[in-house]
DRENKOLSE-252849 format. One record per residue (C-alpha): residue in one letter; y negated, x negated, z negated; residue number from 0. Coordinates in steps of 0.05 Angstrom, whole numbers. Layout:
<nukols>
+-----+--------+--------+--------+-----+
! res !      v !      u !      w !   n !
+-----+--------+--------+--------+-----+
!   A !      Y !      X !      Z ! NUM !
...
+-----+--------+--------+--------+-----+
</nukols>
This chain:
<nukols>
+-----+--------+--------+--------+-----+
! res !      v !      u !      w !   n !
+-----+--------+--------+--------+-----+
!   X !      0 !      0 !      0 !   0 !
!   X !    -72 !    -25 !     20 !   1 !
!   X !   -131 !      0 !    -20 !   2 !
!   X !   -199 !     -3 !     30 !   3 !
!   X !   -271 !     19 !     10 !   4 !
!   X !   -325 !     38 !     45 !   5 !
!   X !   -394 !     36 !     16 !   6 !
!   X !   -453 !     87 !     40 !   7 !
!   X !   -520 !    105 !      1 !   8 !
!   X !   -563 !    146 !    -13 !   9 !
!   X !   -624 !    177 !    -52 !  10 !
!   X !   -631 !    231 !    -93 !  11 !
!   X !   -664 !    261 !   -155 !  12 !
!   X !   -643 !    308 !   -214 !  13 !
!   X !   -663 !    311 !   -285 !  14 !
!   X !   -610 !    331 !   -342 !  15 !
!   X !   -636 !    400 !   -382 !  16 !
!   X !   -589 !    458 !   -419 !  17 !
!   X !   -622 !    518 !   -410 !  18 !
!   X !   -594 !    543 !   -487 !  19 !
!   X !   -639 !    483 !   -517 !  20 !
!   X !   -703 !    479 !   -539 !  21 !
!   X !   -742 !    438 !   -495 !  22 !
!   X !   -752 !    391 !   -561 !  23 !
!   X !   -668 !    388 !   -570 !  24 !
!   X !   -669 !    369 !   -483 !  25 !
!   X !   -720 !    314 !   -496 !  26 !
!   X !   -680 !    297 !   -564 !  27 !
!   X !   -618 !    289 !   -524 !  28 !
!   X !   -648 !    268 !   -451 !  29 !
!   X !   -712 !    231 !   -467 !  30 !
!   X !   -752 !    220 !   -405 !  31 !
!   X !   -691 !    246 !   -357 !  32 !
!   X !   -704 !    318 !   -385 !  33 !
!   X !   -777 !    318 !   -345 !  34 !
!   X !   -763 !    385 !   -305 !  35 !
!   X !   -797 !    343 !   -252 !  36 !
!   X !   -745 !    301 !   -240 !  37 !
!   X !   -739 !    224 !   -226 !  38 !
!   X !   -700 !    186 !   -166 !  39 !
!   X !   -646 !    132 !   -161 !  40 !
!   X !   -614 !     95 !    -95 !  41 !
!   X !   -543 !    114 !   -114 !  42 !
!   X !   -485 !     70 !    -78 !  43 !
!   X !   -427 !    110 !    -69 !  44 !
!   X !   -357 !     72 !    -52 !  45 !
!   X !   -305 !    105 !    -38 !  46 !
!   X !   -228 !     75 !    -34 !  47 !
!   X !   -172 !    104 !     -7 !  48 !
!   X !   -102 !     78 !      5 !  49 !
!   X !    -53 !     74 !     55 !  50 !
!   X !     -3 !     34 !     94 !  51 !
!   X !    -29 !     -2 !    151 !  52 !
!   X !    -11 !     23 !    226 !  53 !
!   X !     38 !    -14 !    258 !  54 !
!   X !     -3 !    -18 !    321 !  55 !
!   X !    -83 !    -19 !    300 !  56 !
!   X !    -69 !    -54 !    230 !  57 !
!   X !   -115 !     -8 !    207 !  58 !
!   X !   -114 !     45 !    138 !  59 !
!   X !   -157 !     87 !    172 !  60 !
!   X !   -202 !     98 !    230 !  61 !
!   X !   -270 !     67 !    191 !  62 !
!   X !   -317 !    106 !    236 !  63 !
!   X !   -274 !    166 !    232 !  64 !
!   X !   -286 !    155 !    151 !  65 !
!   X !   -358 !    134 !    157 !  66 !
!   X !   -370 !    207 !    197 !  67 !
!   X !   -335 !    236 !    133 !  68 !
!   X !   -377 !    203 !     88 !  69 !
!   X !   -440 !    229 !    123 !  70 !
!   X !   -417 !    289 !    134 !  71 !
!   X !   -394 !    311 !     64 !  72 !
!   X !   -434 !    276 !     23 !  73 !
!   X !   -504 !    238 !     46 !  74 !
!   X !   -523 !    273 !     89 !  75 !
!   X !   -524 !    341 !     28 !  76 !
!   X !   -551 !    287 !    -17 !  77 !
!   X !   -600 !    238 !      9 !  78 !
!   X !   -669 !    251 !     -7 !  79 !
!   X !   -654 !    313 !    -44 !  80 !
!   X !   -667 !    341 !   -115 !  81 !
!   X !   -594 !    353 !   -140 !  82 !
!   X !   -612 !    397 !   -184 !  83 !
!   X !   -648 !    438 !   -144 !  84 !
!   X !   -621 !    433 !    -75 !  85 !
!   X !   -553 !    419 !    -79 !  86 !
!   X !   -509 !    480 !    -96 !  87 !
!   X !   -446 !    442 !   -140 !  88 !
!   X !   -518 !    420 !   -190 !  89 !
!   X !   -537 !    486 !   -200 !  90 !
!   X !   -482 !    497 !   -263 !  91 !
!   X !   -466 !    422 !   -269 !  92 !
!   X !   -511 !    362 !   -294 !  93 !
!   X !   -520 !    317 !   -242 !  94 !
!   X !   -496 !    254 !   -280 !  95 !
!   X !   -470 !    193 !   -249 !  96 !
!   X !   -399 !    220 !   -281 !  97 !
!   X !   -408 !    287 !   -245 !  98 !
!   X !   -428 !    262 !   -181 !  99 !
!   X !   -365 !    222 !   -174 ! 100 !
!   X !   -325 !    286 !   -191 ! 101 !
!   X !   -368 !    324 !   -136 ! 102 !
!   X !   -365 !    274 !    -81 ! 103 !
!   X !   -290 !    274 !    -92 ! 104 !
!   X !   -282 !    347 !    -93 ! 105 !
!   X !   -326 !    332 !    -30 ! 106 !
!   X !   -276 !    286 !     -1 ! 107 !
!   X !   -212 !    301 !    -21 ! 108 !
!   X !   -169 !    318 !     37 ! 109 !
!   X !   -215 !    304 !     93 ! 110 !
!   X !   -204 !    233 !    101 ! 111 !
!   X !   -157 !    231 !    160 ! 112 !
!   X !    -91 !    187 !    147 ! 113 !
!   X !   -108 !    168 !     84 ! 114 !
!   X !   -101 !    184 !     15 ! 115 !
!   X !   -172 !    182 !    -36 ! 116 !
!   X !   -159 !    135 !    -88 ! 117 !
!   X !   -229 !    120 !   -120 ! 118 !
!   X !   -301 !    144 !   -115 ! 119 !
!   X !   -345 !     96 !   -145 ! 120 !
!   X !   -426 !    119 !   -152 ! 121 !
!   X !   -473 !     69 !   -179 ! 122 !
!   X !   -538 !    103 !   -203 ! 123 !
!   X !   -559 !     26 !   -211 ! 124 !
!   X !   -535 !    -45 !   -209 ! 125 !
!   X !   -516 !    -37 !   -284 ! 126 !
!   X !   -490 !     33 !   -286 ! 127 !
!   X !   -440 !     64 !   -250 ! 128 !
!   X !   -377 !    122 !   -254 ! 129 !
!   X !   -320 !    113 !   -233 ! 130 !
!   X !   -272 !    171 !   -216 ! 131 !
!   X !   -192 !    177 !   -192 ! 132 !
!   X !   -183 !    251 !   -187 ! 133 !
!   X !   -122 !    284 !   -231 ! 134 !
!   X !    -72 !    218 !   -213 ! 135 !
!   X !   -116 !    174 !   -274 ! 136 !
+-----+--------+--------+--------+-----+
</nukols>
């Protein structure tokens, strides 16, 4: 088995608020993230999947096939939008690094011809990121 990741980014924002709170228990919780406003990151998104090579291309996958996914499904909803706000999985979910990993593998899974997702990585920055492996972790 061969594990191969492909990398795409993209920009959003969101800010992290529970509507049951007080604003004073959200900024308590949140600090500055709770500003209804919002803030931005650059997220990096990798995502791995796994597979045995072809005996003929050598290859895992198709890469453009799987860069068309990755576009599709997932930057092209996300970049330069206000998760919260625009992007309907957000509107009962926080959009934490965590939960956009789950969402851009709900996104993913199953769509990636000949392959089988393995990983989705999102880095909100160079120093933070989530990592998630579906139900097989």
């Amino acid at each position: 088995m061969i594990l191969l990741t492909r990398r795409a980014e993209f920009s959003a924002a969101h800010f992290y608020w529970v509507e049951a709170w007080t604003a004073d228990e959200n900024q308590r919780v949140f600090g500055k993230c709770s500003n209804r406003n919002g803030h931005g990151h650059n997220y990096v998104l990798e995502v791995t999947v796994c597979g045995e090579p072809d005996a003929v291309t050598g290859f895992v996958v198709d890469l453009k096939e799987m860069k068309d996914v990755l576009e599709r499904e997932v930057v092209s909803v996300y970049d330069h939008r206000h998760l919260n706000l625009e992007v309907p999985e957000f509107a009962g979910r926080q959009p934490t690094v965590e939960n956009i990993a789950i969402s851009v593998w709900e996104r993913l899974e199953g769509k990636i011809p000949q392959a089988r997702l393995y990983r989705v990585r999102v880095y909100e920055r160079e120093d933070l990121f989530a990592d998630y492996f579906g139900e097989q972790a």
